[in-house]
N, C-alpha and C positions, 0 to 999 in steps of 0.2 A: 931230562931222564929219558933215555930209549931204552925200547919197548923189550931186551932183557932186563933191565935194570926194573923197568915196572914190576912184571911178573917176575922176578926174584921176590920183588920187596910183600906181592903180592899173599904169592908160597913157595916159601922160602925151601922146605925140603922136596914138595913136587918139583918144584925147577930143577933143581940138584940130580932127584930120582930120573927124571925123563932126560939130564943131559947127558950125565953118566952113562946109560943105557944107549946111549946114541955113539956118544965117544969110542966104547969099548964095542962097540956090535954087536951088542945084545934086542937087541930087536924083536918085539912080539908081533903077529899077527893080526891080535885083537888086545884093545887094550878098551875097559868100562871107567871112565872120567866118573866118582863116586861124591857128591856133596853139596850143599846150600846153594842155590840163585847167586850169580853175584860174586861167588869163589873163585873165576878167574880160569872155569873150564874150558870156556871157547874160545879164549882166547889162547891159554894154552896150548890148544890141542892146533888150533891153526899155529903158532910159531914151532909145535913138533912136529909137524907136516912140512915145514919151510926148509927145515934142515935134509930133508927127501930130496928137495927139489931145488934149493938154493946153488946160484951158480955162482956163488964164488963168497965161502963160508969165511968166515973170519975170527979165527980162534977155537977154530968148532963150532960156532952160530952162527944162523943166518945173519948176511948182510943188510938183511930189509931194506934195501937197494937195487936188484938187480928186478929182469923180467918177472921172473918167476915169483920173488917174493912178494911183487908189486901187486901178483893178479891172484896171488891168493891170499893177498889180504884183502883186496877186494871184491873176493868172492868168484871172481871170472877164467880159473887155470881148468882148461878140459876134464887135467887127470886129480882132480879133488872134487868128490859128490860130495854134496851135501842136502839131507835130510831132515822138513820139519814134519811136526802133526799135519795132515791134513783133517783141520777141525778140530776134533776134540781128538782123536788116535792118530797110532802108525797105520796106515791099512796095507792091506797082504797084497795087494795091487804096487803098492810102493815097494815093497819088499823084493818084489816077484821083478819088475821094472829094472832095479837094481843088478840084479844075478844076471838079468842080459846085459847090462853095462859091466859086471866080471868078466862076462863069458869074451868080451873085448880088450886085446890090450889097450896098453897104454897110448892116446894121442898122438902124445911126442915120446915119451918115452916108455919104458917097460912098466914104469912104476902106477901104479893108480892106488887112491889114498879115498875112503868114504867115512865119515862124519857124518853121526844120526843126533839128533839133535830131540832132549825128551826121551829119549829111550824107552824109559817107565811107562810109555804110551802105545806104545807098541799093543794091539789085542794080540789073540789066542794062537790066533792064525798067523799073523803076521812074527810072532815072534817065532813059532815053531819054523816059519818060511825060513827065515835067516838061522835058524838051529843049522838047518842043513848044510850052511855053505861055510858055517864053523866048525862044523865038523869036520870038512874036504876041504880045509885051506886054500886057496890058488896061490902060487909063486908070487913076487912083488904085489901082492896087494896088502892093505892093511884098513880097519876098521876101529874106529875109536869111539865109543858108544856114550855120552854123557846122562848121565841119570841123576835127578833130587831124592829118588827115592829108588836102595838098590833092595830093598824089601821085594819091591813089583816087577825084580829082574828076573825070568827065567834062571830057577837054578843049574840047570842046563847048561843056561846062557852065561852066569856068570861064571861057574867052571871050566868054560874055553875063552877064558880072557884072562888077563893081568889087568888086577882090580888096582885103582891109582886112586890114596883116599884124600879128599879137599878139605882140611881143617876150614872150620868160620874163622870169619878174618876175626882178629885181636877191635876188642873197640877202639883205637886209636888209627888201625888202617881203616876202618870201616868210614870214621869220620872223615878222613880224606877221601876216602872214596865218594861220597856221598858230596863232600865242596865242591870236588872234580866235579861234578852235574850240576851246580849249579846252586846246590841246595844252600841256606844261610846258615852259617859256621855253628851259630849256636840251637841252632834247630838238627843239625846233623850231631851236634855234638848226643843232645836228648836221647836222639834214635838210636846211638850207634850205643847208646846206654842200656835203651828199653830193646835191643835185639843184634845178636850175631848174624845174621840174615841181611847181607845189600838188597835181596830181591824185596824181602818183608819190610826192610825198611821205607826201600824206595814208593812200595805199596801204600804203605801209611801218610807216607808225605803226601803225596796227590790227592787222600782223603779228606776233604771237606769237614767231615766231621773231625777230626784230629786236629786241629785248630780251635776248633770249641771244646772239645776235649780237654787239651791244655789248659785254656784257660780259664776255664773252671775250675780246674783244680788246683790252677797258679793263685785264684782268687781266694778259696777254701785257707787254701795253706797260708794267705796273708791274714786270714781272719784268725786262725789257729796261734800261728807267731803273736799275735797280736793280746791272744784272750779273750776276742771278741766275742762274747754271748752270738754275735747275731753267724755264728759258724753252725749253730745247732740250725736257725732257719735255715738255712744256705743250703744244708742237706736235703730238708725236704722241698724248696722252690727250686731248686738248680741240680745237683746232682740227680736225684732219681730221676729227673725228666732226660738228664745227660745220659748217663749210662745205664739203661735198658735191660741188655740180656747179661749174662755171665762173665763172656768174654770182654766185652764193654766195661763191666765192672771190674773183676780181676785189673784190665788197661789203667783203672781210675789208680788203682793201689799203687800200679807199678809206677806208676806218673807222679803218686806223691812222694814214694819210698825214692824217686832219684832227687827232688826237691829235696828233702829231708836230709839225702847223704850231701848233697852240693851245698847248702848252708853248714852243714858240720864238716863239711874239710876246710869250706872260709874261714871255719874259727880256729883249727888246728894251731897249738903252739900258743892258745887265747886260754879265758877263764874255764877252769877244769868243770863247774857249774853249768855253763852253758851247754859245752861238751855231753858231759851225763845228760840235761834235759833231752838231746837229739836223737842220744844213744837208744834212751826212752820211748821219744817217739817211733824210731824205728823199729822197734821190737813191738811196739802197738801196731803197725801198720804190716810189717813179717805175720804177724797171727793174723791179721784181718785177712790175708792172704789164704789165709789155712782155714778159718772159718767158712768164708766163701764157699769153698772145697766140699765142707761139711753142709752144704745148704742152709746155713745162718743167713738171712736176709741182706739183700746189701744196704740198705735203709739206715735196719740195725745196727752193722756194725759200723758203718759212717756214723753214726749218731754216738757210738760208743768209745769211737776213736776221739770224736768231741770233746765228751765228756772227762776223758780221761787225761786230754790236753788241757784245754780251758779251764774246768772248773777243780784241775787237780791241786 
């Protein structure tokens, strides 16, 4: 698969939106990359940059062949800035740094192309900096701004740009996405279940604690199928020691509600009996959700969802 065929499969109507727009010559100035970690923004935004500077397009796409696509995929073409946090922000020093590198043409050619990376991080200062040079476009340049969060975008800022919005990946790309790293198939499968987020995903995997997470509640849910009395222990020697705070908690729910639904699709087309008991459980474990919410203890309603399994 090359690397149009990825980002199609990735986002399917942003590829389309930003090839279109390239094809016919509509061309923005400023364009705000809007959506989830993981959505396929930087990557994007570097193959819409390729087609600026590709020397020898094919089809209307870059060749990701020649010089030029070779050195900004790897980061190193004069006329493509690119911008991360320094630290935890954008600082107005970066900003300001920048406008002298407008106030320059282009290396080799007329074009220069800058890429802020976090956007959302941008402070006070630093965004009202870049206000100004949005305001007073320069000829051939162009700005593509990626934000997770376009709440924190100067509204300013987002009305001198073309907002491009990043659907979360479907859970079936997600889980490929996540094999692609490395991850094991059925552990990415979980994730891409328990969240539309590659970043959040990816976040989870690396947690230490999300392994003991699971499989505590892999072990709960075999006491539970089972009817085993000893599930009511289990909650108070192992679960509450597991899941802690809220968020922790709520995680326990959503970890049993995918067990739950993946033993009831096994049995799809099986005894209509078995079926209802799952259905059951899951409508135990959707409230347990909603309880939580309401500050009903997590103790409690693990002890209640027991009850209602086992000794129903």
């Amino acid at each position: 698969m090359n690397e149009a065929q990825k980002l199609q499969t990735i986002q399917p109507i942003v590829f389309r939106q930003l090839q279109n727009s390239f094809e016919h010559g509509r061309l923005a100035h400023a364009y705000l990359f809007e959506g989830d970690q993981g959505t396929g923004k930087a990557e994007l935004a570097l193959w819409f940059v390729k087609h600026l500077f590709c020397l020898a397009l094919q089809d209307g796409m870059p060749c990701e062949k020649c010089n030029n696509c070779l050195r900004i995929a790897s980061k190193d073409h004069p006329d493509v800035v690119e911008i991360e946090p320094d630290g935890q922000s954008i600082k107005v020093d970066q900003i300001r740094a920048l406008q002298g590198e407008l106030a320059k043409s282009g290396f080799e050619s007329a074009k220069k192309v800058v890429i802020i990376h976090q956007a959302e991080k941008m402070n006070v200062s630093s965004a009202n900096s870049l206000l100004k040079f949005l305001e007073e476009p320069s000829a051939n340049f162009m700005i593509i701004l990626e934000t997770q969060s376009l709440g924190k975008i100067l509204p300013t800022i987002r009305s001198r740009c073309q907002i491009i919005h990043f659907q979360g990946l479907s859970t079936k790309r997600l889980q490929a996405r996540l094999e692609a790293e490395q991850i094991p198939a059925k552990t990415a499968e979980l994730l891409a279940n328990l969240t539309n987020s590659y970043g959040k995903a990816v976040e989870i995997s690396k947690d230490e604690w999300f392994n003991e997470a699971r499989d505590a509640v892999i072990q709960w849910f075999n006491y539970l199928e089972k009817n085993d009395p000893q599930a009511f222990i289990y909650v108070q020697k192992k679960l509450v020691k597991t899941f802690k705070d809220k968020i922790q908690q709520q995680f326990a729910f959503e970890l049993l509600a995918y067990f739950v639904k993946e033993k009831r699709n096994q049995l799809m087309g099986q005894k209509q009996s078995g079926l209802e008991n799952y259905n059951r459980w899951l409508e135990e474990v959707l409230s347990a959700s909603q309880k939580l919410e309401a500050n009903v203890s997590f103790q409690n309603i693990a002890e209640q969802i027991t009850l209602h399994i086992v000794f129903a």
